[in-house]
N, C-alpha and C positions, 0 to 999 in steps of 0.2 A: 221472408226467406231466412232461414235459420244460416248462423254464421258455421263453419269448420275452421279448423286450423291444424295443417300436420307438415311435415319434410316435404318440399316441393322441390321438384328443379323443372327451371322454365327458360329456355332460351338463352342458356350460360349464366341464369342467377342462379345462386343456389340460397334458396332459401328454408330457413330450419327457425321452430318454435315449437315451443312446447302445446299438444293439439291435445282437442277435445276431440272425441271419435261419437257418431251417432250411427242410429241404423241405416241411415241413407248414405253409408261411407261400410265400403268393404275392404280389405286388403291393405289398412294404414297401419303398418308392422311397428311404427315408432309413435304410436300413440299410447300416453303413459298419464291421462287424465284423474284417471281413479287414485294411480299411486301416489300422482301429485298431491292428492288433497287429501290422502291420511298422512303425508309428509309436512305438516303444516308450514315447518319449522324453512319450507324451499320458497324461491322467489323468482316469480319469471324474469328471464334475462334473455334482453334484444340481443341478436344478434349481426342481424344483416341492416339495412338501411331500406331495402326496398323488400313493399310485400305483394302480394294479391290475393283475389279471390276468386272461387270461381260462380258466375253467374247461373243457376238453376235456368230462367228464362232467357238467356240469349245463350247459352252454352258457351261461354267464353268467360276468359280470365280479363279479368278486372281490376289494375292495379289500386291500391289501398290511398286513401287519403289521413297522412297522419296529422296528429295523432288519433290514434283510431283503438277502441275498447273490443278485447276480448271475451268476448259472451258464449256463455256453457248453458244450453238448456237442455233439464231431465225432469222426466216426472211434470211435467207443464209449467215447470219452472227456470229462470233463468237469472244467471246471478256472473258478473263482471269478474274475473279473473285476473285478468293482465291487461296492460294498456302498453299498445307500443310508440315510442314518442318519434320525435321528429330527433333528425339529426343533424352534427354540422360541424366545419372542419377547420382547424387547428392544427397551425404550422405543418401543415399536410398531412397531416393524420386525423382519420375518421372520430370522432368524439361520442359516444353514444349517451344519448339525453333519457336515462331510465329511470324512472322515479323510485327510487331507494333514500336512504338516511345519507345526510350528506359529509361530505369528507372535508378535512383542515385543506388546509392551504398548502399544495405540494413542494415538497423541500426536499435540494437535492444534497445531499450526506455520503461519502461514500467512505472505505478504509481498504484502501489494500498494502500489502505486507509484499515488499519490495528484498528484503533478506534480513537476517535473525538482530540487525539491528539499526534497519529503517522500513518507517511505516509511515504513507504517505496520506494525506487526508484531503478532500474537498468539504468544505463547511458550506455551512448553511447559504453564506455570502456568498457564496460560489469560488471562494481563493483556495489555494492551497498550499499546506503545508507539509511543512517533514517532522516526524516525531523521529530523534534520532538518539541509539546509546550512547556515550562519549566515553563510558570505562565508568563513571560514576553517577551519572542521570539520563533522564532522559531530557534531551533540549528541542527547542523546535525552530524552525530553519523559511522562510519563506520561498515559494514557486510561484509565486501567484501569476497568471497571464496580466497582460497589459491590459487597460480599459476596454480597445475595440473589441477584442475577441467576445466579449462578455463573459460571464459564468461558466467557470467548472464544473461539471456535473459528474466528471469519472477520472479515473487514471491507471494506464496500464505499464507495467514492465515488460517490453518484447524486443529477441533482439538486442541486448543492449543498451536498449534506450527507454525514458520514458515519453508516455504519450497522453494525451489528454484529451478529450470531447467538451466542448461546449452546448449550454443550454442553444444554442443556436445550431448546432448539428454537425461545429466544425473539427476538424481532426488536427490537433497540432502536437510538434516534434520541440524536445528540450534539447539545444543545442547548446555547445561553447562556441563562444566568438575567438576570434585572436589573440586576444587577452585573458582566455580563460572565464572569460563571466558567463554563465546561463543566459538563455536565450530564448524564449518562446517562437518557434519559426511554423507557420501553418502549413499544411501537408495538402497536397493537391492530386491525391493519385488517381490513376488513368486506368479505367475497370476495362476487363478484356470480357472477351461475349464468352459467356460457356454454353450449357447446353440448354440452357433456358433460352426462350425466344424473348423474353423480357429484359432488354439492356436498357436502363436508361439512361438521361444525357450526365453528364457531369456534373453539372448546373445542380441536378435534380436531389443529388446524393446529401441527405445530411444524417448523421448516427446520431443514434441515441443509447445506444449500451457496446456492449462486447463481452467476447470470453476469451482465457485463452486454455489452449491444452494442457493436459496435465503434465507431458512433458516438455512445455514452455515451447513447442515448435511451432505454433501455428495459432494465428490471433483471430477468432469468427467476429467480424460487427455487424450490428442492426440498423438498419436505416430507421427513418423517424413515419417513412411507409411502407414499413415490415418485409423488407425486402434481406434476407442475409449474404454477405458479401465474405469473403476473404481477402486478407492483407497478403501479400503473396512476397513484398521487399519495399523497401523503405527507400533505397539508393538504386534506381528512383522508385517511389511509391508508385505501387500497380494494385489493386484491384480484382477478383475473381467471383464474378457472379454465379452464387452458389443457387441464385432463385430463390422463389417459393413455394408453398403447396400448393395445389390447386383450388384455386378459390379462398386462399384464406392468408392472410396476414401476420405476420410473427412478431410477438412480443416480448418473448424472453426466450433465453436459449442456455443451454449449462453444457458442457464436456462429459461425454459418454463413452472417453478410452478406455475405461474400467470394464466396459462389457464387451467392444473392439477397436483396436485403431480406429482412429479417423473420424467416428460415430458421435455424432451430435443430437441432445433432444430439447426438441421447441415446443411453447405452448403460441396457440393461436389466440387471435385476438376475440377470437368465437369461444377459447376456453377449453379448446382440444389439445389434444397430446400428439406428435408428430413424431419421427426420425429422421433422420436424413446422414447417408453415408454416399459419399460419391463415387464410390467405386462401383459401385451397385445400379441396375436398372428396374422402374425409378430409381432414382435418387430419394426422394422424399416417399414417406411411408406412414398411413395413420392407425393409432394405436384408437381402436376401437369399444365402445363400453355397450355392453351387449347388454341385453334383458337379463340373461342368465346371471349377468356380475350382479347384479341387485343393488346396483350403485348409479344414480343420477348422480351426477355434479359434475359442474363446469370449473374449468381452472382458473385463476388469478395470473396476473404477470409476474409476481412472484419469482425470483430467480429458483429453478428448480435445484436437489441436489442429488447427487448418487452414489452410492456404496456398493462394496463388493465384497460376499462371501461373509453377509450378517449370519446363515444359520449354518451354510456349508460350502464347500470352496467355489463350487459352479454354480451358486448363485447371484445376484445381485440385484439392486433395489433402482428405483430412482422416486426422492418423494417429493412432492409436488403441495400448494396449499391448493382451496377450492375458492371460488368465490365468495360461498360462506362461511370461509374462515376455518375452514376444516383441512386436517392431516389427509392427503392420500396417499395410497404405496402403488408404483407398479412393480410387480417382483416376478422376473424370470427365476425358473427354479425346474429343472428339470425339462428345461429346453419349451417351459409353455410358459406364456405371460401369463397374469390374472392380478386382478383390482385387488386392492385390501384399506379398507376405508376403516383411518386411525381416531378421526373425529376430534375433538378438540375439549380442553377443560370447561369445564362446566360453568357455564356464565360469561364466557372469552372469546372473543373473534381474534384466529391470528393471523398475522400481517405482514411477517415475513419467516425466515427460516435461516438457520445457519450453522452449517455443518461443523462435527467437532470431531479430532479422532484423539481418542485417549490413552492410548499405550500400554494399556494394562490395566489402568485406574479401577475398570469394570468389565464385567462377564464381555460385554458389546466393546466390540473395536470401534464405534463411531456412537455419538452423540449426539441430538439436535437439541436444538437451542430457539427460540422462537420469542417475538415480540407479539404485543396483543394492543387491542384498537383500546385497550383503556392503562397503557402503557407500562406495561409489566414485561417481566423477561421469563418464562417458562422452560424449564427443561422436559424434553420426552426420553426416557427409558422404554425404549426398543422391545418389545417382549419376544425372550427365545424363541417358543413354542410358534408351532406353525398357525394359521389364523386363518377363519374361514374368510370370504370375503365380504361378508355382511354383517360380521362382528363388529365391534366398536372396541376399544379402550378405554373406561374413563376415568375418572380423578386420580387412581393408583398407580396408572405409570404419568402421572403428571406431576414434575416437582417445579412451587412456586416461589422465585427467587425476588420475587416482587420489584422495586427498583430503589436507588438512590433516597435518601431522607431530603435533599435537595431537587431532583427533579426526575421525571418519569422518562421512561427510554422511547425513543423517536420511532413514530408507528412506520411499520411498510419499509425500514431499513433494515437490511442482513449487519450483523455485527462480523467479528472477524477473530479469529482464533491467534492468538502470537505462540503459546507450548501450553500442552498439557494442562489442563488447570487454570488457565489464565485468555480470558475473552473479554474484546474492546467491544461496545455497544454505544454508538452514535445516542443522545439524549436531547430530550425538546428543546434544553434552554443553548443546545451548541456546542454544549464539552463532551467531554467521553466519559463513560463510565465501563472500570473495568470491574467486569467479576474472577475473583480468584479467590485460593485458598488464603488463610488468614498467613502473614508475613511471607507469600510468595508473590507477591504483586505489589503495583502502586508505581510513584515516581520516581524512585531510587532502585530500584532491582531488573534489572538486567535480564534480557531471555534464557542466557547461560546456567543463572542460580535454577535450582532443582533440590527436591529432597525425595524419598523412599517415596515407589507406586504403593507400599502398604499405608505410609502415613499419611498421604493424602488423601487416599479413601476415607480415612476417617473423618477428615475435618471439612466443615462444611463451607460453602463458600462466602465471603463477604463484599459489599463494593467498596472501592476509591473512585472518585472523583478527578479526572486528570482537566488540569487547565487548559483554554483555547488561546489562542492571540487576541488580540485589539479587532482583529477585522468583524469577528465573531462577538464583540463587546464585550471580552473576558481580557484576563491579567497578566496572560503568560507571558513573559519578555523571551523576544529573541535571542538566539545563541549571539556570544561574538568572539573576536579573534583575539581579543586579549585572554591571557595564560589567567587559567583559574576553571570553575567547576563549571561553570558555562561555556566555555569552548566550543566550538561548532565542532572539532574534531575530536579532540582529547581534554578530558575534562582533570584537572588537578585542583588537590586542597587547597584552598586558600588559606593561609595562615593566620593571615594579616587581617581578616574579615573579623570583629565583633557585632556580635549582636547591639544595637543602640539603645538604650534604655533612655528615657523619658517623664520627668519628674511630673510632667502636665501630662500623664497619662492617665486615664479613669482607671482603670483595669490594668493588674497584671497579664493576665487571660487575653492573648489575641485571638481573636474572633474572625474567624475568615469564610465561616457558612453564609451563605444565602441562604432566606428563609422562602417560603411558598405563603404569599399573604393570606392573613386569615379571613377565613367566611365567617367571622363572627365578628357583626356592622356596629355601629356606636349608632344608635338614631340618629342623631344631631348631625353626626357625620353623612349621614349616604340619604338623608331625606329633604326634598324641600331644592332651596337656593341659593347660590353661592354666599358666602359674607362678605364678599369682595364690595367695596362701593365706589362710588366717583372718584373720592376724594383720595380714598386708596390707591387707587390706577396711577392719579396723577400725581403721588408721592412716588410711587415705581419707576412709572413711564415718563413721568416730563420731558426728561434731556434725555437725546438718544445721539451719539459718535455718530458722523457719516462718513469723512476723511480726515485720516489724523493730521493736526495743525492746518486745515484747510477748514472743514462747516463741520456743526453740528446742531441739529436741531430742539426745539424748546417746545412745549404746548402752554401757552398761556392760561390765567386761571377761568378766561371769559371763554374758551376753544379755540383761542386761533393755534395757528401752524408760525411759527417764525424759525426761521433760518440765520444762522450767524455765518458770516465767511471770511477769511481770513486768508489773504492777498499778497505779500513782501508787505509793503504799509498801506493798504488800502483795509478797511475794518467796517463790518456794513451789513444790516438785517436788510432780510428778505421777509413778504409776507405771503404763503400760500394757501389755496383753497384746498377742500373746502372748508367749513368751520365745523365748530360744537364739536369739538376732537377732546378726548379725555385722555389719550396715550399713544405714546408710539412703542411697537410692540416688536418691532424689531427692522432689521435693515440687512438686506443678501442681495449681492450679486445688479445692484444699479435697484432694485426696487425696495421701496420704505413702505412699510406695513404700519398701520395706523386702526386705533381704535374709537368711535364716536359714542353719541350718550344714548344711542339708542342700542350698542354693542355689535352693531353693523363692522364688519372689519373689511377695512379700506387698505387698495397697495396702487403706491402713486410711483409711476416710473416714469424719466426724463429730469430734463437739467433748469438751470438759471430758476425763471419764476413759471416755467410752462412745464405744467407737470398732466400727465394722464392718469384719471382715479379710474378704480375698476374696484366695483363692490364685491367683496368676495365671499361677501354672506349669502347675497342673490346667487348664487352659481349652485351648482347644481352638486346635492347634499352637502352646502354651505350650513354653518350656527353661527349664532351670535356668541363673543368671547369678552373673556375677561381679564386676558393674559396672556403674556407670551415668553418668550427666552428671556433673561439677565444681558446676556453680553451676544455679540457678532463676533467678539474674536479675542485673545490676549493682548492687552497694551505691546505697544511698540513691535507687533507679528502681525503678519497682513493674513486675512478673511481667506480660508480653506474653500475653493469650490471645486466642484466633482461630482460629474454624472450620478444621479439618484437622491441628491440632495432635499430636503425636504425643512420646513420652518414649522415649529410645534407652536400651538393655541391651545387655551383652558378655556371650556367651553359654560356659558353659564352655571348648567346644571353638574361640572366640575368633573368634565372628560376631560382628558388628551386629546386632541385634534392636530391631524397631521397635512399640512397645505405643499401640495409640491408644484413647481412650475416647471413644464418639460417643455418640448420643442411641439408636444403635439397639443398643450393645453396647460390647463391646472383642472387640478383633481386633491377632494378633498378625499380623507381619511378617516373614520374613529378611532381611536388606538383604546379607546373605556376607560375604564381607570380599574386600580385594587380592587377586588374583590373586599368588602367588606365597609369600606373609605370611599368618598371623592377626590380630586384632585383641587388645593388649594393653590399653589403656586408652583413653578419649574424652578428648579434650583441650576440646573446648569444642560445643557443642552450639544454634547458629543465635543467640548472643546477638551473637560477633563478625558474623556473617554470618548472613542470612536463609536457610532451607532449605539451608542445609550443616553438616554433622556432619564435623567435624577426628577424625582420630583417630590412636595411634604405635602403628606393629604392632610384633609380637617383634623384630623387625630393627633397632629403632631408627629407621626412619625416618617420615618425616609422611605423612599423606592424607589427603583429603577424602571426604565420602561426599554426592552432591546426591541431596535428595530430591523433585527436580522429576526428573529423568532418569532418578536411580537407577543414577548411575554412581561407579565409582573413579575417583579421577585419584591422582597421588603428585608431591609438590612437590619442585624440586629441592634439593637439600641435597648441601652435601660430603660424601665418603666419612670425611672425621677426625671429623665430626660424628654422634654416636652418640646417641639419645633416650633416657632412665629412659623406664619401664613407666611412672610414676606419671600424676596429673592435672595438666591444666594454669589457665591464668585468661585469661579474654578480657576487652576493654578495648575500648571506645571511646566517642568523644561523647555525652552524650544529650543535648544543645541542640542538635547540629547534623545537618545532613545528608549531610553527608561521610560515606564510609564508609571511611575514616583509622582507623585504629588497632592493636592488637597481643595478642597471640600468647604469652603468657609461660609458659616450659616449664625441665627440668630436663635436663642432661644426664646421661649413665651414670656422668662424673667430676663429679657432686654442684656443677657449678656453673650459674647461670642463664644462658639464652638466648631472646632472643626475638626474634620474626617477626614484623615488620612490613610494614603496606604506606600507602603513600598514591599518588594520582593520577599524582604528577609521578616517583616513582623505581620505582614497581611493588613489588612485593616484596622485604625486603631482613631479611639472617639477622643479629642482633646478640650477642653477645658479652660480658654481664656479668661473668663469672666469679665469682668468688667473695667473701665477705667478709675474708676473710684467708687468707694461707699454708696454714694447719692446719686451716684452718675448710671442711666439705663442705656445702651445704643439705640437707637431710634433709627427708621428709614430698614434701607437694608444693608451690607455693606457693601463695599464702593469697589473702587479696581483695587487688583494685585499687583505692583510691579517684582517684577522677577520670583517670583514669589516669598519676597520675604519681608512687603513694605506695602499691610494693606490701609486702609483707608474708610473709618466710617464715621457718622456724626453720631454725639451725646445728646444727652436731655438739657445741660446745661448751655446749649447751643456753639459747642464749639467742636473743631474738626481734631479728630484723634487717629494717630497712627498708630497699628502694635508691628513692630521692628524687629527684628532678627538679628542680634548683634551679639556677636561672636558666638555662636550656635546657643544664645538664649534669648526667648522674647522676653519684649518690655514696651510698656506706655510710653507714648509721645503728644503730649498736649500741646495739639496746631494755633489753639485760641480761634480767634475770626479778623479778618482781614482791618485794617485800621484804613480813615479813609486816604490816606497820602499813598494809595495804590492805585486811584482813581484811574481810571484808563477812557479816553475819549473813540465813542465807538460813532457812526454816522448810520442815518437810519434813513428809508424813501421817505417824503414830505408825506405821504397817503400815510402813514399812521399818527403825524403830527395834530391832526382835527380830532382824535381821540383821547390824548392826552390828559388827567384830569391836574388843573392851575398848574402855576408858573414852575420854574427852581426855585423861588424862595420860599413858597407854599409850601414844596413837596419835600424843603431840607427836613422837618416834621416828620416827615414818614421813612429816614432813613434810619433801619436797625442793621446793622453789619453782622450781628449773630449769623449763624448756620441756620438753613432750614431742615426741614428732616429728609427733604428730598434726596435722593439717593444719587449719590456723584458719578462722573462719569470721568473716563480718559479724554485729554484734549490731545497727548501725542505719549511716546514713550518716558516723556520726564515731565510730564505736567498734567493736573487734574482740577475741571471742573466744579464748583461746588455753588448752589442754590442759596442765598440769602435769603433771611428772614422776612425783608425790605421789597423784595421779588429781584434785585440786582444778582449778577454773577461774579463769582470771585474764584480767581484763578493760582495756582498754586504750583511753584516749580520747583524743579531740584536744581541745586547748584554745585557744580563739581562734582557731579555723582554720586554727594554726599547728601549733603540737610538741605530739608524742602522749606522753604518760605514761600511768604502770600506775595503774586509779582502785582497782579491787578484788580481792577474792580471791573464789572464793567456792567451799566445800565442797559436794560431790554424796553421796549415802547410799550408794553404794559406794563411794568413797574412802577408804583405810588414814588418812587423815590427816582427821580431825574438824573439826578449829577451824574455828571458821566457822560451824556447821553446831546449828540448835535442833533441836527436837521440838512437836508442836503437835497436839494431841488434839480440836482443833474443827474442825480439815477432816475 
């Protein structure tokens, strides 16, 4: 039986694909097979979820079992055309499963311009901000909703007020409390029946976009199953179900008051063009693509846009993208619609659209502006003349403004116009990028500044780069209420402000780009095996903080797990399973993540000596690791937890691996690594910075890794400047809200350097070197306290501080502990049978040198430090001044005893 396929309706489905017509088929007016396949360039698109066919031998329809292959035979031949897949549904919306090239990972972006100087933003993260003028910048202001709501996905001004939707479908209102503070308050309105028979419950209602009118009067939203509704009032919120079309689903919707009050036009999720004006019977109305138009294509979701009186006063446009990424126009002109298909530059799918009106700038009173699936920003020039409708446009009215030197502009997001000449554009790594004329844009210029519609024309447009906040993984610091150029309301000179200059600076030159790492690999670097080994691990990982001045744990050099704990005066190892452990790899939230010699990573959760392991390599898209974070948190500041939390691993072969523990599982991550590089150690892990993971590949150089975007960047660093593999320590304020501070790392020639940044110089590379001549740092270095008093060990085996005293550093030679600090620690009687001889054997084997092992915090005034001998030695501040050695203290593997009882009642 030979297959067909064309427009059916069967019993209130409506079913539509694209058909092949044979002779045994007469009267299939929308069979468009031939044109399809000298159109190469088209793609079949499912539309519906359900199909059939009809039976030759039993004369009846026969519904389709997906996925199921569309077959064209001609000529005695038959060849597969389209395959229609199964489908299946998502947060109550249909998903269509069509096999086409597949898309990033969706991100919700949006920008809307609230008056001539606030412009409010949902980022990547889903929070929100305020870009606000204050008279002399632009500063930026936080709105973010509270945890439960989740994600931001939009924001409207209506009314008065603003509003906001979450990635969850819910509607909330920004209120002031009593006291004046903002308030996120969730909006619960009560939909009244209109003329649709379709009301659903309340329950049911979640949005996923809106618009509002051009004259701000009337707010349309979309539900998340393409139902559109009106806002009708706020006090109390109510509801007007505006319905659907028949049989189809609405997924974008734009303001059509340009052509008459009230008029609204939609595309379906089938990719059709709709109206809907209420005043009118129907309401809903569909804009048809005839044979005659000479034009197939289906539409995108795409927010459409519309213009009026492009060639003469009583016309107007509305333009729409295709699915293929193609420009279309529907243009009334003369009281008759008709297609005009603008098609697209050459070599580019585009991916969204965004209107511009120009005031003169050009012959056309409006502009579009358009993003492309390989992240570029395009402009289209409109052409006067009238257009048949099977014309095309190509490359001549396409102008290419390509994107940022730093990062490519965010696909499938509309950008947004603030004056004349001056367009913000959402970009992939989460900031903005604006395009404007050259000195009429940026972060200092205001909407107000303007010069001549003659001299702009001339000049072409250039980008700036505007910063994001912390939640987004960038630098911008929030406004505040201290008098100066940051003001959240009024921004004034500061006088008093100098620039700081810095004698351990590399460069004059501050350097505040981010680079796009390069595709061009070192062999050594991106081939083969990590260089990481045993013995490395257990110079990083041995001691790991669990609670400060309470336990902290040790890996001995045979694999066991020991425990120290620390009581008012009770002092006493613990022994846990299981063994052959080479590192502990980090510690979140009650659970200690541990690394064995087989690279198997282990997370042991529960207390005293009963602990629960759980292999987390056996889980499912588990690796074996070889590394993990530096630190769990800043000395003497207690451990940040917060929904979406996640513990970073390097994976043998020198990934990023991203481990998260939710309420419904764990679930592992790849995060890859640079382009070009592997990933040799993490340098610091979102305590300097929120959702960014630092890390130094085999190459020596730095990179970041945002886990908002999920991109690489690579910092810039000199070529002389070369990075150790090892870990690094991050530092910064915890009183304040600056996001000031640094970066401390080792270089390949064993001396320290750190990366700094603050507000006013941007990023900046410094240059400690070394404690002495002969002396290399070893290990990695150790904790920051406050950040001005870090802590690492020498080659000559002694502990060295570099100190911050009176705004300049300087060496502090700690020496190694002497033994009259001896400290008596009690251990269970079960490791006493392991013991190798007596204390007077084992006085032989005490060296009090430093080892290289990498120190840790014991509380906020005292640190850690590993002896040569395998004993621990402990280090405090006194008077919140000078650190001295307070004790020693023996572990039950340690060659060297003293120190160390026996105790047969634990």
């Amino acid at each position: 039986m030979s297959i067909f396929f064309c427009y059916l309706l069967f019993v209130g489905v409506i079913l539509s694909v694209k058909c092949s017509c044979s002779s045994g088929v007469s009267g299939c007016d929308s069979c468009y097979f031939e044109e399809y396949v000298k159109n190469s360039y088209k793609e079949f698109h499912q539309r519906n979820k359900v199909f059939w066919e009809f039976n030759d031998e039993t004369k009846s329809w026969v519904q389709l079992k997906l996925p199921y292959d569309l077959v064209s035979c001609q000529d005695g031949g038959c060849q597969v055309v389209g395959s229609i897949q199964e489908t299946r549904i998502e947060d109550g919306r249909m998903k269509m499963m069509i096999k086409k090239k597949k898309k990033g990972k969706k991100r919700w972006f949006s920008l809307t311009k609230i008056s001539e100087m606030s412009i409010w933003v949902t980022g990547q993260s889903g929070s929100i901000y305020e870009r606000y003028w204050n008279g002399m910048q632009w500063v930026i202001a936080p709105h973010s909703l509270h945890s439960s709501p989740g994600f931001a996905i939009s924001v409207f001004y209506f009314n008065h007020t603003v509003l906001a939707i979450t990635q969850q479908g819910l509607l909330y209102q920004l209120q002031l409390t009593e006291d004046s503070l903002p308030i996120w308050v969730e909006l619960k309105p009560e939909i009244e029946k209109g003329r649709s028979r379709e009301t659903p419950e309340i329950s049911e209602i979640h949005f996923s976009s809106g618009v509002i009118s051009q004259d701000k009067g009337s707010l349309h939203l979309l539900t998340q199953d393409g139902l559109l509704v009106q806002l009708l009032g706020i006090n109390p919120p109510r509801l007007a179900n505006r319905g659907r079309p028949p049989g189809a689903n609405i997924v974008a919707v734009t303001d059509g008051s340009t052509f008459k009050p009230g008029l609204l036009f939609a595309v379906s999720e089938a990719g059709e063009l709709y109206e809907h004006d209420q005043m009118t019977k129907p309401s809903w109305k569909k804009h048809i693509l005839t044979e005659e138009a000479g034009i197939r294509v289906f539409l995108s979701a795409s927010k459409p846009c519309t213009a009026n009186g492009l060639l003469e006063e009583r016309t107007g446009s509305i333009f729409l993208l295709s699915k293929e990424g193609e420009l279309v126009e529907r243009r009334l002109q003369q009281r008759k619609w008709k297609w005009i298909l603008h098609g697209k530059p050459i070599g580019h799918e585009l991916t969204s659209m965004t209107c511009t009106y120009q005031e003169g700038l050009n012959q056309n009173p409006i502009s579009l502006f358009f993003t492309t699936e390989t992240g570029s920003a395009y402009e289209y020039h409109i052409p006067m003349h009238t257009a048949n409708s099977k014309h095309r446009y190509y490359d001549e009215n396409w102008l290419n403004h390509d994107h940022p030197a730093q990062s490519k502009v965010s696909q499938g997001t509309p950008g947004l116009q603030l004056v004349a000449g001056r367009v913000l554009f959402p970009l992939e790594d989460g900031r903005i990028g604006e395009l404007h004329f050259p000195g009429f844009g940026g972060q200092n210029v205001g909407l107000s500044s303007s010069t001549g519609s003659r001299r702009k024309s001339q000049l072409k447009y250039v980008w700036t780069v505007l910063d994001a906040p912390e939640t987004e993984g960038w630098n911008a610091e929030y406004c505040t209420e201290e008098r100066g150029p940051s003001n959240c309301i009024q921004g004034t000179k500061d006088e008093n402000s100098e620039v700081s200059s810095s004698r351990w600076r590399k460069d004059s030159k501050t350097e505040q780009n981010y680079l796009i790492p390069s595709l061009i690999s070192d062999a050594d670097s991106i081939h083969g095996e990590s260089y990481t080994t045993e013995s490395q691990i257990l110079e990083l990982f041995r001691l790991r903080l669990i609670h400060e001045q309470a336990s902290f744990f040790i890996i001995s050099a045979n694999g066991l797990i020991l425990e120290y704990l620390h009581s008012e005066n009770l002092r006493l190892w613990l022994k846990h399973d299981p063994s052959k452990i080479v590192g502990i790899l980090g510690y979140y939230n009650g659970s200690l993540f541990l690394v064995d010699e087989e690279g198997s990573l282990l997370m042991g959760k529960g207390g005293s000596s009963e602990m629960e392991w759980i292999n987390c390599t056996a889980l499912k898209k588990g690796r074996r690791v070889i590394g993990g974070r530096p630190w769990d948190s800043i000395p003497g500041q207690a451990p940040r937890v917060k929904p979406g939390d996640s513990v970073f691993f390097i994976s043998r072969s020198g990934r990023l691996l991203q481990f998260s523990v939710t309420m419904k599982g764990f679930k592992w991550k790849d995060s890859k690594n640079p382009p070009g590089t592997r990933i040799a150690s993490i340098v610091d892990q979102e305590i300097f910075r929120e959702n960014i993971v630092f890390a130094v590949g085999l190459n020596g150089r730095l990179y970041q890794y945002n886990k908002v975007t999920e991109l690489w960047h690579e910092h810039h660093q000199s070529q002389h400047l070369v990075l150790s593999r090892s870990l690094g320590t991050a530092t910064r304020p915890a009183a304040e809200l600056s996001l000031r501070g640094s970066l401390f790392m080792l270089s390949e020639e064993g001396k320290l350097v750190e990366y700094k940044w603050n507000t006013a110089e941007g990023w900046n590379w410094i240059e400690h070197g070394s404690p002495g001549i002969n002396v290399k740092l070893v290990g990695a270095p150790g904790p920051c306290f406050r950040g001005t008093e870090l802590f690492l060990v020498g080659s000559d085996g002694n502990a060295h501080l570099r100190l911050m005293d009176q705004g300049e550093w300087r060496w502090i030679n700690c020496g190694f502990p002497d033994d009259e600090y001896e400290s008596v620690v009690e251990m269970k009687d079960e490791f006493h049978g392991g013991l190798q001889g007596d204390e007077e054997s084992s006085h032989e084997h005490c060296h009090p040198k430093v080892a290289s092992t990498r120190p840790i915090p014991f509380s906020g005034d005292a640190v850690i430090f590993e002896l040569q001998d395998g004993r621990l030695a402990e280090m405090k501040q006194v008077d919140g001044k000078t650190w001295q050695w307070s004790r020693i203290m023996a572990t039950p593997t340690s060659l060297c005893q003293e120190g160390l009882q026996t105790s047969s009642t634990l």
